[in-house]
NUKE-592883 format. One record per residue: x, y, z of N, C-alpha, C, CB in turn; residue in one letter. Coordinates in steps of 0.1 Angstrom, whole numbers, plus 2048, in hexadecimal, padded with zeros to 3 digits. Last residue first. Glycine has a CB too. Layout:
BEGIN
SITE   n_px   n_py   n_pz   ca_px   ca_py   ca_pz   c_px   c_py   c_pz   cb_px   cb_py   cb_pz   residuo
SITE      X      Y      Z       X       Y       Z      X      Y      Z       X       Y       Z         A
...
% end
This chain:
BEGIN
SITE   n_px   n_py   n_pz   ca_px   ca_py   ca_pz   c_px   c_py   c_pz   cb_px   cb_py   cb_pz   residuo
SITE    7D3    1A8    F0B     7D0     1B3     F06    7D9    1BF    F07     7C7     1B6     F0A         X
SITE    7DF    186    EFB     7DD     193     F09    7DB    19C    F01     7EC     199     F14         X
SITE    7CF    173    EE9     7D8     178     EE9    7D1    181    EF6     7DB     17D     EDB         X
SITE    7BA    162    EE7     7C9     15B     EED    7CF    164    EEF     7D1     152     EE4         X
SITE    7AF    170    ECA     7AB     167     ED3    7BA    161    ED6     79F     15D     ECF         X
SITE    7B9    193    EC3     7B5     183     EBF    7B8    17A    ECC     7BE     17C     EB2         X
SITE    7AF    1B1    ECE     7BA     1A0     ECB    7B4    198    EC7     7C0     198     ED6         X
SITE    79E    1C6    EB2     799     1BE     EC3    7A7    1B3    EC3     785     1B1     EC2         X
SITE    7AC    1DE    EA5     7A7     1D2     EA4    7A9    1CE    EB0     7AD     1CB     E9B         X
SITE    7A7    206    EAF     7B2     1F9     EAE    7A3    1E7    EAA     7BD     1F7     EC7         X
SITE    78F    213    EB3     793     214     EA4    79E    207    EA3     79C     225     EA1         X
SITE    78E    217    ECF     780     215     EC4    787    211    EB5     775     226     EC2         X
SITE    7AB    230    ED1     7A3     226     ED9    795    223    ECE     79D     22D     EEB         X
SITE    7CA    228    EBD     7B9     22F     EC1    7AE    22A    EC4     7B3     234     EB9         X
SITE    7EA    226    ECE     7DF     221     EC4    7D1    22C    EC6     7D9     20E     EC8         X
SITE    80B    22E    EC4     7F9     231     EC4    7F4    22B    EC0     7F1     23B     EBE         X
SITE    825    227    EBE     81E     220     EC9    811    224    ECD     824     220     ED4         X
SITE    82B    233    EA8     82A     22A     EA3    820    221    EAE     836     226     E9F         X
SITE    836    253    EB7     829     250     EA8    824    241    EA7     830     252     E96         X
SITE    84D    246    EC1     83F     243     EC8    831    244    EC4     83F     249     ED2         X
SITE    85B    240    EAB     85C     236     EB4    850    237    EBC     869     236     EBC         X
SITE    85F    25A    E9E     858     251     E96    854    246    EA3     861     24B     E87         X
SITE    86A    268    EB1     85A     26C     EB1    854    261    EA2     857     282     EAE         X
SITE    883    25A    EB2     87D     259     EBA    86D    25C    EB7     883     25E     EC3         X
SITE    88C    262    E94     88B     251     E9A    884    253    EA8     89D     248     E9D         X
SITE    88F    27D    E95     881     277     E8F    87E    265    E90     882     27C     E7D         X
SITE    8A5    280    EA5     894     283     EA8    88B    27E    EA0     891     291     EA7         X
SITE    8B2    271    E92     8B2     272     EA3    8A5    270    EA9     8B7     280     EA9         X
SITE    8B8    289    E81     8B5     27B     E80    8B0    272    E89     8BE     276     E7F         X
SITE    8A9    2A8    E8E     8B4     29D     E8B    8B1    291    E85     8BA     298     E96         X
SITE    895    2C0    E81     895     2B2     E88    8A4    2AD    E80     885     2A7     E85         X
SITE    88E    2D3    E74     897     2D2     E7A    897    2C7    E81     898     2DC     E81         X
SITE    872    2C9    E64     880     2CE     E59    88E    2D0    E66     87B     2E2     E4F         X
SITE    85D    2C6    E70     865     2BE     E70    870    2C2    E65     85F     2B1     E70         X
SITE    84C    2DE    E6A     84E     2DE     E79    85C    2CE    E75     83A     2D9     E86         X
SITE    853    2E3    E50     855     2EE     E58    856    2E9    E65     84C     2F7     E56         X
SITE    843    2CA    E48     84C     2D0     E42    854    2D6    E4A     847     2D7     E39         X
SITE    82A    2D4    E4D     82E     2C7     E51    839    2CB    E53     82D     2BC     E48         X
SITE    820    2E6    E3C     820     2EE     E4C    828    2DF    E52     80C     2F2     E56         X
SITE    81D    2DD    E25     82B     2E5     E2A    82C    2E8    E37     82E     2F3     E23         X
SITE    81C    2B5    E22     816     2C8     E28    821    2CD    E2B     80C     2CB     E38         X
SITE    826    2AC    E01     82B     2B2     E0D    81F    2B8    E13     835     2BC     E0B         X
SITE    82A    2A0    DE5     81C     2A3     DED    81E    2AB    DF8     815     296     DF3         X
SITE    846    296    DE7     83F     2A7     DDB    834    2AD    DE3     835     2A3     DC8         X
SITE    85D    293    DFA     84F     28B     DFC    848    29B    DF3     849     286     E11         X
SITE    877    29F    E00     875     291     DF4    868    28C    DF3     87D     282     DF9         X
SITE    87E    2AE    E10     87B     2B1     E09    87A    2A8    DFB     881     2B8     E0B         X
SITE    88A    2A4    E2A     890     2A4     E20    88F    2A7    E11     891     29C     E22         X
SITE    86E    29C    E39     87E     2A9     E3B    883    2AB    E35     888     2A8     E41         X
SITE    860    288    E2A     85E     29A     E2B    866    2A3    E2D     856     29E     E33         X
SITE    877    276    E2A     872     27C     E23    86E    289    E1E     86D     278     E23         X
SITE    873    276    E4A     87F     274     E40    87C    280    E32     87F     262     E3A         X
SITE    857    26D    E4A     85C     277     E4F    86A    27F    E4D     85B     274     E5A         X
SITE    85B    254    E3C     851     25D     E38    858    26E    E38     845     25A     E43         X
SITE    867    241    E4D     86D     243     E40    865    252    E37     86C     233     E36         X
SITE    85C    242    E64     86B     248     E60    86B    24B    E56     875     241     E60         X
SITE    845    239    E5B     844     243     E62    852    249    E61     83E     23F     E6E         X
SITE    855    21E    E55     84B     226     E4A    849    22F    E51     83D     221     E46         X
SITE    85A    213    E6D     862     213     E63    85F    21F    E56     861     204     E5E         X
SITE    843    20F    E7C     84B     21C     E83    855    21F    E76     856     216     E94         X
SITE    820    20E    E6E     82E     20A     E74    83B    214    E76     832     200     E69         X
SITE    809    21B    E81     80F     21D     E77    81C    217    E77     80F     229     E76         X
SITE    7F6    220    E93     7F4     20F     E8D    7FF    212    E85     7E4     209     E83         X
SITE    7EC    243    E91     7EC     237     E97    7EC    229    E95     7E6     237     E9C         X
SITE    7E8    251    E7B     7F9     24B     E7E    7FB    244    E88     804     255     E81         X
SITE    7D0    25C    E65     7D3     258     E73    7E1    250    E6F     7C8     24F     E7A         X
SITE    7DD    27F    E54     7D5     26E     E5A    7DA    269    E65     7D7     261     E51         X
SITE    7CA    29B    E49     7D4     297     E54    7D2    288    E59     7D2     2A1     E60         X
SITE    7B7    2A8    E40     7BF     29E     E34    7CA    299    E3F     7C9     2A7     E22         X
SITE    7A0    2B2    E51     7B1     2B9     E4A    7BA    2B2    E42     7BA     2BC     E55         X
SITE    78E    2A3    E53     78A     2AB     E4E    796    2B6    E47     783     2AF     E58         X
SITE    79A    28D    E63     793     288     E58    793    294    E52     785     282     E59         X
SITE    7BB    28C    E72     7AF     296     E6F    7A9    297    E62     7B3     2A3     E71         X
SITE    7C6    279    E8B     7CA     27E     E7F    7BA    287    E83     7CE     271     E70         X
SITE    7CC    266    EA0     7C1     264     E98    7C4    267    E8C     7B6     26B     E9A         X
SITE    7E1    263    EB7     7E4     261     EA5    7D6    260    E9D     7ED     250     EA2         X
SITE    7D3    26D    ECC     7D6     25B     ECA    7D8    258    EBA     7C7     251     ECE         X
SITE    7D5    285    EC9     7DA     280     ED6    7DD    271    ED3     7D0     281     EE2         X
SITE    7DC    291    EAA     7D2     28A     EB4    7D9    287    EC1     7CD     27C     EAF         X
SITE    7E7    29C    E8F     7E6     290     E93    7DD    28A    E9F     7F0     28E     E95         X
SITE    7E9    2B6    E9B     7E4     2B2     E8C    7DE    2A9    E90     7ED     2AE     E7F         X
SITE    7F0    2BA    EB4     7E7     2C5     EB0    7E3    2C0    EA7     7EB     2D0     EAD         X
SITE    807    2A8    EB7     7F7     2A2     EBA    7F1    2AF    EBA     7F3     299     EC9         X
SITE    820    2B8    EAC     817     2AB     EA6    807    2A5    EA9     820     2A1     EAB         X
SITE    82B    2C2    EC3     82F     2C7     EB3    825    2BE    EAB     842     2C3     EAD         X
SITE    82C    2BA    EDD     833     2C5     EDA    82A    2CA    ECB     844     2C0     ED8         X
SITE    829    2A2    EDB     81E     2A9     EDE    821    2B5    EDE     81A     2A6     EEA         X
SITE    83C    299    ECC     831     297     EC3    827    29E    ECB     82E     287     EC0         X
SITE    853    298    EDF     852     29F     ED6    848    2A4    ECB     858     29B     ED4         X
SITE    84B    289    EF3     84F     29A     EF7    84C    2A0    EE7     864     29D     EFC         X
SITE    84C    273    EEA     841     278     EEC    842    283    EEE     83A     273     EF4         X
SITE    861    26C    EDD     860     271     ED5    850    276    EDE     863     26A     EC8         X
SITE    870    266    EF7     878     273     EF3    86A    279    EE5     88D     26C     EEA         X
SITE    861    24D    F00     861     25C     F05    863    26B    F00     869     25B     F0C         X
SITE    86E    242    EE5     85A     244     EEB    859    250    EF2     851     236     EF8         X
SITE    886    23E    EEF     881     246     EE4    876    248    EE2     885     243     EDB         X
SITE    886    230    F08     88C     23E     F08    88A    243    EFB     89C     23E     F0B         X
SITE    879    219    EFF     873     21E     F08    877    22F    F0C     875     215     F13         X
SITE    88F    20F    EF0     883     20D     EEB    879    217    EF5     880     1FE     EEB         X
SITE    8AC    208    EEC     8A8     214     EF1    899    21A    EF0     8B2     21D     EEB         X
SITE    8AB    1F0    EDF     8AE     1F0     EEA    8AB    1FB    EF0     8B9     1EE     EE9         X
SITE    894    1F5    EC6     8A2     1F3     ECB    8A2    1F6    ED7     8AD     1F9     EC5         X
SITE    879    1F4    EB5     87D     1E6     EC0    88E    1EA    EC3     87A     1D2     EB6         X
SITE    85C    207    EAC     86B     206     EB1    872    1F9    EB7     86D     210     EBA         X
SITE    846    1F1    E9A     849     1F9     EA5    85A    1F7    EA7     83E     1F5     EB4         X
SITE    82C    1E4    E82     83B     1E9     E8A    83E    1EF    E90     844     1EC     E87         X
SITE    810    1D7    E97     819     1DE     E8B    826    1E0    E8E     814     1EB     E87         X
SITE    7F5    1CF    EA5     801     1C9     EA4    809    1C9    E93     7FD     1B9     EAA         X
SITE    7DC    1DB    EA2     7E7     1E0     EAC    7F1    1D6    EAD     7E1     1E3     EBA         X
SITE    7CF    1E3    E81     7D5     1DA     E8B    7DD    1DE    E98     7DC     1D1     E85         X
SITE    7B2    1F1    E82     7C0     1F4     E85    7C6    1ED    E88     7C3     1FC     E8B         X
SITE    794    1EA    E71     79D     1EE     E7A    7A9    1F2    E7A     79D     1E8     E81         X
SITE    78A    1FC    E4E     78F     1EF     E57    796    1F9    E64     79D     1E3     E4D         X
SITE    77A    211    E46     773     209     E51    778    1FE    E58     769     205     E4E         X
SITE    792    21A    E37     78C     221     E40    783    21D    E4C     787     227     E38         X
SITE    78D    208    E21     797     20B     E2B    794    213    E38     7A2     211     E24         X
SITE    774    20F    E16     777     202     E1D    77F    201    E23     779     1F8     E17         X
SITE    775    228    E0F     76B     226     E15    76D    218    E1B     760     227     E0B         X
SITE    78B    227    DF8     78D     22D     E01    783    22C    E0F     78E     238     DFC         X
SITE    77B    218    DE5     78A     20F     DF0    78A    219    DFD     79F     210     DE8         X
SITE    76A    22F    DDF     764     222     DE8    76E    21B    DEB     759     218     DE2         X
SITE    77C    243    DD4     771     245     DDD    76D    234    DE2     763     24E     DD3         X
SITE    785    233    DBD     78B     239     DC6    788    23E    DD5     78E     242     DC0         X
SITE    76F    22D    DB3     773     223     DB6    77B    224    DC1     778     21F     DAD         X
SITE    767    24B    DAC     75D     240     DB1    764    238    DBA     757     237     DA7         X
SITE    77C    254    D98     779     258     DA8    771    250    DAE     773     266     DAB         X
SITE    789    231    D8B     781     23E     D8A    77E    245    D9B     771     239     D81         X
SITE    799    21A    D8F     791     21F     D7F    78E    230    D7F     77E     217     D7E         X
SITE    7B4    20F    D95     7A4     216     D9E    79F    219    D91     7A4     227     DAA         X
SITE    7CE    20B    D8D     7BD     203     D8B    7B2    203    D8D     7BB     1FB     D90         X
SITE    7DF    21C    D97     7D8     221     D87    7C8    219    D86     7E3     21B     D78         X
SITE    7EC    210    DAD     7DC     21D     DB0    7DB    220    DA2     7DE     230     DBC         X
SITE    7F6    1FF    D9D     7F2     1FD     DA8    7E9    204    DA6     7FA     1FE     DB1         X
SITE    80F    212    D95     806     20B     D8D    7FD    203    D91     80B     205     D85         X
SITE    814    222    DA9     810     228     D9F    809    21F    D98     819     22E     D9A         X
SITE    827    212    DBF     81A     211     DC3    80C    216    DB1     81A     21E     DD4         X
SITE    83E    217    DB6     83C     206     DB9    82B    20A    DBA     847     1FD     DCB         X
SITE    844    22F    DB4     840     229     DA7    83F    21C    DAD     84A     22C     D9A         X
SITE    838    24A    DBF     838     241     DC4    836    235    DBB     82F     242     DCD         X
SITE    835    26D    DC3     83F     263     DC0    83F    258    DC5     849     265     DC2         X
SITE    81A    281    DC1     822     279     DCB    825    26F    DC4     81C     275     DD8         X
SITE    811    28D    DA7     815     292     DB4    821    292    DC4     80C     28F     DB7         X
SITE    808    27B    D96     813     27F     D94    817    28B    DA0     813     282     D87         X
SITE    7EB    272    D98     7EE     27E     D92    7FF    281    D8E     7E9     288     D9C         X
SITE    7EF    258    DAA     7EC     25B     D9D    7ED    265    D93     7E5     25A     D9D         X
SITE    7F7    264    DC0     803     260     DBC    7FE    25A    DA9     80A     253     DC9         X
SITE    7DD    278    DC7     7F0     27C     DC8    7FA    276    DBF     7F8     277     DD7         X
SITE    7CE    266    DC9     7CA     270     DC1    7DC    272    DBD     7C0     27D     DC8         X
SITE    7D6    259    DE2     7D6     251     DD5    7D8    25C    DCC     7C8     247     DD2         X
SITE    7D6    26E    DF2     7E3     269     DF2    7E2    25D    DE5     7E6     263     E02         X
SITE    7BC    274    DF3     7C7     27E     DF3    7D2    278    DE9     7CC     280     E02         X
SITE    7B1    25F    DFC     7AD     263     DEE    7B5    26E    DE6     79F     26A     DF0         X
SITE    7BB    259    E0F     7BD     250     E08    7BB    256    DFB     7B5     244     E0B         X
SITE    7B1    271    E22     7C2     26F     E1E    7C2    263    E1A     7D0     272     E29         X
SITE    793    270    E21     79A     279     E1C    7A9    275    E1B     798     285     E23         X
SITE    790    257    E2F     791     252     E20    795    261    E1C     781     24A     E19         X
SITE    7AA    24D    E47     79D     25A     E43    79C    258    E36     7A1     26B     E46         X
SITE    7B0    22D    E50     7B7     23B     E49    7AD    242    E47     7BE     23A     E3B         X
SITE    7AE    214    E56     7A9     21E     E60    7AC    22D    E5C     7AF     21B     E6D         X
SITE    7CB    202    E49     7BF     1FE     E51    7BA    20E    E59     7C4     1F0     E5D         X
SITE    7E3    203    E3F     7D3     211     E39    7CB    20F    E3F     7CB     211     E29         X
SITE    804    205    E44     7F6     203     E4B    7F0    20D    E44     7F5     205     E5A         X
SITE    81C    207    E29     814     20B     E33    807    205    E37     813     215     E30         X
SITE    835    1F6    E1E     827     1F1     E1C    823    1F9    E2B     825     1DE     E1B         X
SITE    84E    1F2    E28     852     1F7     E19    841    1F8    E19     85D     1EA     E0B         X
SITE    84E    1ED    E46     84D     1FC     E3E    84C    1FD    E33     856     205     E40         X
SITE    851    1D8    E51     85E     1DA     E4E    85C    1EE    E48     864     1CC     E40         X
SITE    832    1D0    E54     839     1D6     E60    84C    1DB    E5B     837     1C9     E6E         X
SITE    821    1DC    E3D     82B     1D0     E3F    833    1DC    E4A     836     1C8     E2E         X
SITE    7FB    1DB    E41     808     1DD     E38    813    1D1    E41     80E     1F0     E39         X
SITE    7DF    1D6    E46     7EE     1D7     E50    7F8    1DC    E4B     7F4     1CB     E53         X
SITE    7C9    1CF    E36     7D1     1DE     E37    7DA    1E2    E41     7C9     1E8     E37         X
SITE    7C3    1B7    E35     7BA     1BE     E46    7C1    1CC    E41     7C1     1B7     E5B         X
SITE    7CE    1B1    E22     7BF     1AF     E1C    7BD    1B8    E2E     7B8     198     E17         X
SITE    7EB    1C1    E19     7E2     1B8     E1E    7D8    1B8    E1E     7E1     1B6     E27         X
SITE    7F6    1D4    E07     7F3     1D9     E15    7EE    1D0    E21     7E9     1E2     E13         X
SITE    800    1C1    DF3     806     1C9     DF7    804    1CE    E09     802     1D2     DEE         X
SITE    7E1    1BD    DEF     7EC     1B1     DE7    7FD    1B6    DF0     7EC     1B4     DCE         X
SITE    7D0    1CE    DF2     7D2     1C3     DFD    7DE    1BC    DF6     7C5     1B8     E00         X
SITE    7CD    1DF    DD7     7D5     1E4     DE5    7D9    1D8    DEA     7CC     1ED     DF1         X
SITE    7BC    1CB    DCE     7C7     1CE     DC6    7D1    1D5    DD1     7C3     1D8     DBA         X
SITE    7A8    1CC    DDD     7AB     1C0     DDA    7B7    1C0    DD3     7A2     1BA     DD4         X
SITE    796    1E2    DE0     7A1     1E0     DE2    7AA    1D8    DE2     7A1     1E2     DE8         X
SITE    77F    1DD    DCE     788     1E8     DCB    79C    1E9    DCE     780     1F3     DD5         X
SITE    773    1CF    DE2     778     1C5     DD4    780    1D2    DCE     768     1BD     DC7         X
SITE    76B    1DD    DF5     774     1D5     DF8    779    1CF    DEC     770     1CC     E01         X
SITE    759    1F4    DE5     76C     1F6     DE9    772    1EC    DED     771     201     DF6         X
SITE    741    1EA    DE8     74C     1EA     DDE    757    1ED    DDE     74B     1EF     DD6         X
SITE    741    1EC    E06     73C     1DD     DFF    748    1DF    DEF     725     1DE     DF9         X
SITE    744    20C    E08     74F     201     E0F    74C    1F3    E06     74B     1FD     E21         X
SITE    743    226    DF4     73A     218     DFA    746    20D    DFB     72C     211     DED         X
SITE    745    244    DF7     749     238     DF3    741    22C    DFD     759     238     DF4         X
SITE    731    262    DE8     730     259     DF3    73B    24F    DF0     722     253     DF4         X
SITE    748    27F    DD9     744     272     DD9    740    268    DE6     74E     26D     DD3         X
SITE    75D    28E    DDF     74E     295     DDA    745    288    DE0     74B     298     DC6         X
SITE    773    282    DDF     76C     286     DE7    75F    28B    DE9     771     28B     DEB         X
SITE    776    282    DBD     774     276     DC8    76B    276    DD5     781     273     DCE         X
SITE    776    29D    DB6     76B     294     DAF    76A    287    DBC     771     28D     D9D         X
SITE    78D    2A3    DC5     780     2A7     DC7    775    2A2    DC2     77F     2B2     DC5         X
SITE    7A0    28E    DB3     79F     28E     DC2    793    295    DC6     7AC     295     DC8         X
SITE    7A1    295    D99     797     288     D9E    796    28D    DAD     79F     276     D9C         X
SITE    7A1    2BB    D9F     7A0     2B0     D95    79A    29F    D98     7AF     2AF     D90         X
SITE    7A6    2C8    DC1     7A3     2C5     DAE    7A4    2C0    DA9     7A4     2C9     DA5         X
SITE    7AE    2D6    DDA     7A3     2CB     DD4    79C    2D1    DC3     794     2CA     DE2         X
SITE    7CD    2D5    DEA     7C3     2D9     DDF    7B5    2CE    DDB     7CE     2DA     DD1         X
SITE    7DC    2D1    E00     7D1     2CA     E00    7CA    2D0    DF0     7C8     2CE     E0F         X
SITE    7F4    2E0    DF5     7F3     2D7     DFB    7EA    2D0    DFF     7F6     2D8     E00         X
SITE    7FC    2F6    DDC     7F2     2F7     DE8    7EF    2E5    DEC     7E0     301     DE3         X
SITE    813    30B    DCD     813     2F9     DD2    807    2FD    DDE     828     2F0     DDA         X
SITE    821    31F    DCB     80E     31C     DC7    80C    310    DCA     808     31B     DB7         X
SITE    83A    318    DBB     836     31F     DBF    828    31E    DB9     83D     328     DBF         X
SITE    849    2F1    DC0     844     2FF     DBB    83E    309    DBE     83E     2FF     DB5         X
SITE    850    2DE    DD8     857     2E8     DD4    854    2F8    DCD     85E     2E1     DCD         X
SITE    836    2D3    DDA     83E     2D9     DE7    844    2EA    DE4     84F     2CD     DEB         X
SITE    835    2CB    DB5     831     2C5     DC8    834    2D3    DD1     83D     2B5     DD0         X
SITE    82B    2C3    D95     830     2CC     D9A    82E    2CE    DB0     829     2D5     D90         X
SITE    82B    2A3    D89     821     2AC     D8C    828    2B8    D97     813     2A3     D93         X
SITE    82C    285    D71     834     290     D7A    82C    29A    D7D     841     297     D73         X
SITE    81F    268    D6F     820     275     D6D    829    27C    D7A     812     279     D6B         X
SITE    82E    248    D6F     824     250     D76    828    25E    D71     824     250     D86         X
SITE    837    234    D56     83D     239     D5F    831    249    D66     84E     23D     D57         X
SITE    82C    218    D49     82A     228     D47    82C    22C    D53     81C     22D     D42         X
SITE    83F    1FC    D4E     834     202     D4C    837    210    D4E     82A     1FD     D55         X
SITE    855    1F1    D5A     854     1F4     D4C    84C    1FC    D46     852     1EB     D47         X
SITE    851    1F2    D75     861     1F8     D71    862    1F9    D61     86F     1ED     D77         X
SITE    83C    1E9    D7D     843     1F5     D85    84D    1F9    D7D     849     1F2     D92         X
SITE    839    1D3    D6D     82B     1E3     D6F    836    1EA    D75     818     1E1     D7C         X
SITE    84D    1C1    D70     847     1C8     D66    842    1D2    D65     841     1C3     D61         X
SITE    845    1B9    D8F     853     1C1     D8C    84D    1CC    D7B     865     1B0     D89         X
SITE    829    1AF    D87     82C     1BF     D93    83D    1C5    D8F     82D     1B9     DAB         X
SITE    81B    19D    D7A     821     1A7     D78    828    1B1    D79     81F     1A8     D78         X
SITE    80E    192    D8F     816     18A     D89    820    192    D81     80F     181     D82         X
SITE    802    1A6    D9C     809     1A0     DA8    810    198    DA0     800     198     DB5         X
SITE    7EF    1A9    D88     7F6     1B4     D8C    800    1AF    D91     7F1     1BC     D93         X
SITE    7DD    196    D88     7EA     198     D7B    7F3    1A0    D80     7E6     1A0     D6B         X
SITE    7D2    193    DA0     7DC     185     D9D    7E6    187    D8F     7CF     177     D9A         X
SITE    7C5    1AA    D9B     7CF     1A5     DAA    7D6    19C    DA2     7C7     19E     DBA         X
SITE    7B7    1A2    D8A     7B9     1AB     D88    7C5    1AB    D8F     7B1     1B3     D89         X
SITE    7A5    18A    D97     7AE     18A     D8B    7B4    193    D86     7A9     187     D81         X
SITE    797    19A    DA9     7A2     190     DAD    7A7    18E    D9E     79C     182     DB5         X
SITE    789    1AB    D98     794     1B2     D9E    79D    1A7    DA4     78E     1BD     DA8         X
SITE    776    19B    D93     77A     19F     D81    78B    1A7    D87     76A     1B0     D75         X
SITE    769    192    DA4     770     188     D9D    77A    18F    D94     767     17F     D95         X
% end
């Protein structure tokens, strides 16, 4: 109860919290020297240390869903990533990140402040993680739809499913996530990013294999990043619907 009302100020609040409120910490990324990219310290290892319990993470998350949705679809346009099925290591990561001042992310900063504690952090992360995947997300749609799947499958098997997976799993144990279900918009905009040296959190080994990529290129291996799914892990159709 005490978190749906929590949702319901936040969500009334949101321009305010984002743009008036205490502006997230700053935290040295990529760039510095010593920058270690998975480090485990401070809440983040306290988190993981930690069992999470799905039952309580669903009311945990109730503040995410307002945004990500209550299934954790996000928004197929991209401004809102898919979390349905994420390794609770790269939630814990990636929250830890943007709370610490790590990773830049001031629409989301006041948002992931609500977690209370590694606990809390630890059990959303436990709930997400056990939702499916929707398989109906954004995906490339231009005309040249079938010639950039191809182009980007050359490319992701090339350079990419060593981390990531044959079926975008990712790697619970390497902070590496799954990118199967992922909208194609957000996967651009990500990867962008990392090239560009705009994402602090960065893997540098990331970094290095997509730092020569064209524009081009990263519209295509975003285009077929986006068309994995993982077998056991996708949501069943819904009734009526083809498979």
């Amino acid at each position: 109860m005490k978190k749906t009302l929590l949702v319901a100020l936040v969500m009334a609040l949101a321009p305010a919290v984002a743009f008036a409120g205490a502006p997230a910490p700053k935290k040295g990324g990529i760039e510095e020297k010593g920058y270690v990219w998975n480090a485990q310290e401070g809440e983040k290892i306290e988190a993981l240390k930690l069992k999470g319990d799905a039952k309580r993470g669903e009311e945990a998350y109730e503040v995410c869903g307002a945004c990500h949705l209550p299934s954790g679809a996000g928004r197929p346009d991209g401004t809102f990533p898919q979390l349905a099925g994420q390794h609770t290591t790269v939630i814990i990561k990636q929250m830890a990140d943007i709370r610490s001042g790590l990773r830049d992310n001031p629409t989301m900063y006041p948002f992931a402040i609500t977690l209370v504690d590694p606990q809390e952090l630890a059990d959303a992360a436990a709930y997400i993680e056990k939702l499916c995947v929707p398989p109906d997300h954004g995906k490339y749609e231009g005309a040249d739809a079938a010639l950039q799947v191809n182009k980007g499958k050359e490319l992701y098997e090339k350079q990419c499913k060593e981390c990531h997976g044959a079926n975008g799993e990712g790697n619970k144990e390497k902070f590496y996530p799954v990118i199967a279900g992922q909208h194609y918009k957000y996967l651009l905009r990500q990867m962008t990013e990392i090239r560009d040296g705009h994402r602090r959190n960065a893997n540098p080994d990331m970094v290095k294999v997509i730092k020569p990529y064209t524009n081009d290129q990263l519209v295509a291996i975003s285009a077929y990043q986006s068309s994995l799914k993982m077998p056991g892990s996708m949501c069943k159709p819904k009734a009526g619907k083809k498979k």
